[in-house]
Each structure stands twice: as structure tokens, then as C-alpha cells.
N, C-alpha and C positions, 0 to 999 in steps of 0.2 A: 160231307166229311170235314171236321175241323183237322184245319193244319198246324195249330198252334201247339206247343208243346204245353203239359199239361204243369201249373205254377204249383211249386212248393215252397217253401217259404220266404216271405218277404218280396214277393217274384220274379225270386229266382229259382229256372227249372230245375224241376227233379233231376237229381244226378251230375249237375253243372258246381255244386262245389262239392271241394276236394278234402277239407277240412283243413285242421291248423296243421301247419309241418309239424317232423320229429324236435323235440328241446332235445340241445347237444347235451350230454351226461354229463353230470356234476365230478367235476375232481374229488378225491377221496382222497389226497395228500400220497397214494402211493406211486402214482406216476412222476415223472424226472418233472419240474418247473422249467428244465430247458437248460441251456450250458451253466458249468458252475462259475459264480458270479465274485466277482476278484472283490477280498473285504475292502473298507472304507479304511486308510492307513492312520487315519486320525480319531475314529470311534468303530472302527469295526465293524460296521453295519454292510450288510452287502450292499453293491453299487450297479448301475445300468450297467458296467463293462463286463465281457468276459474275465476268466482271470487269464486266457492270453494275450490280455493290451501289455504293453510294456509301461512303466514308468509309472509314478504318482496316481491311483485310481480316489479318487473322494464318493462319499452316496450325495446325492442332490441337495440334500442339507448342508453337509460342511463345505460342497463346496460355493452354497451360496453364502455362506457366512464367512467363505475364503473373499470371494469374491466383492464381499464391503469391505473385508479388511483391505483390500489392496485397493479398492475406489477413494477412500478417507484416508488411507498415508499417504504423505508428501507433500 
């Protein structure tokens, strides 16, 4: 009597793979993106922050371009 399990493809047995997992479902824009996002106070564009931060919110753009400004004055 053979003991070996019987090989299917590539040899690996029959029944030992599982296949590809489920792909998460694709957004369709009508689900929330997540908390609403406080604009950019200099161009409007939404920003990483909630809009419950308190004080000055910039989006990653102006505020790197805040951020030369203030590197080159002085």
C-alpha cells in the first residue's frame, strides 16, 4: 500500500491549497472616506486633519510651501 498522498499540481497535494483569498470590494464613492476633513485655510483643499483640530489646518502642500517660507526668512 502506498502512503504517500497522491500529487497534484506542481507537487503539491491534492486538496493542500486553499486558493487566492477574497479581494476587499472596491469603493464606489458612496461609502463615508472617514471623518470630514477640516479645508486647507489658504487653498481650500481638504487636509490630514479632522475638522475637529482646533486652529490653522493647511493640506500637505501649503503647508510645505509654508514651511520654506519660514526656513529662507530672516
Amino acid at each position: 500500500m502506498d502512503e504517500r498522498e497522491e500529487e497534484g499540481v506542481g507537487g503539491i497535494p491534492d486538496g493542500a491549497y486553499c486558493g487566492a483569498p477574497p479581494t476587499p470590494p472596491v469603493p464606489d464613492g458612496t461609502e463615508p472616506a472617514g471623518p470630514p476633513y477640516a479645508a486647507c485655510v489658504l487653498c481650500r483643499k481638504p487636509t490630514e486633519y479632522p475638522e475637529s483640530v482646533k486652529g490653522i489646518t493647511l493640506c500637505p502642500v501649503c503647508e510645505w510651501q509654508e514651511a520654506q517660507r519660514m526656513a529662507c526668512s530672516g
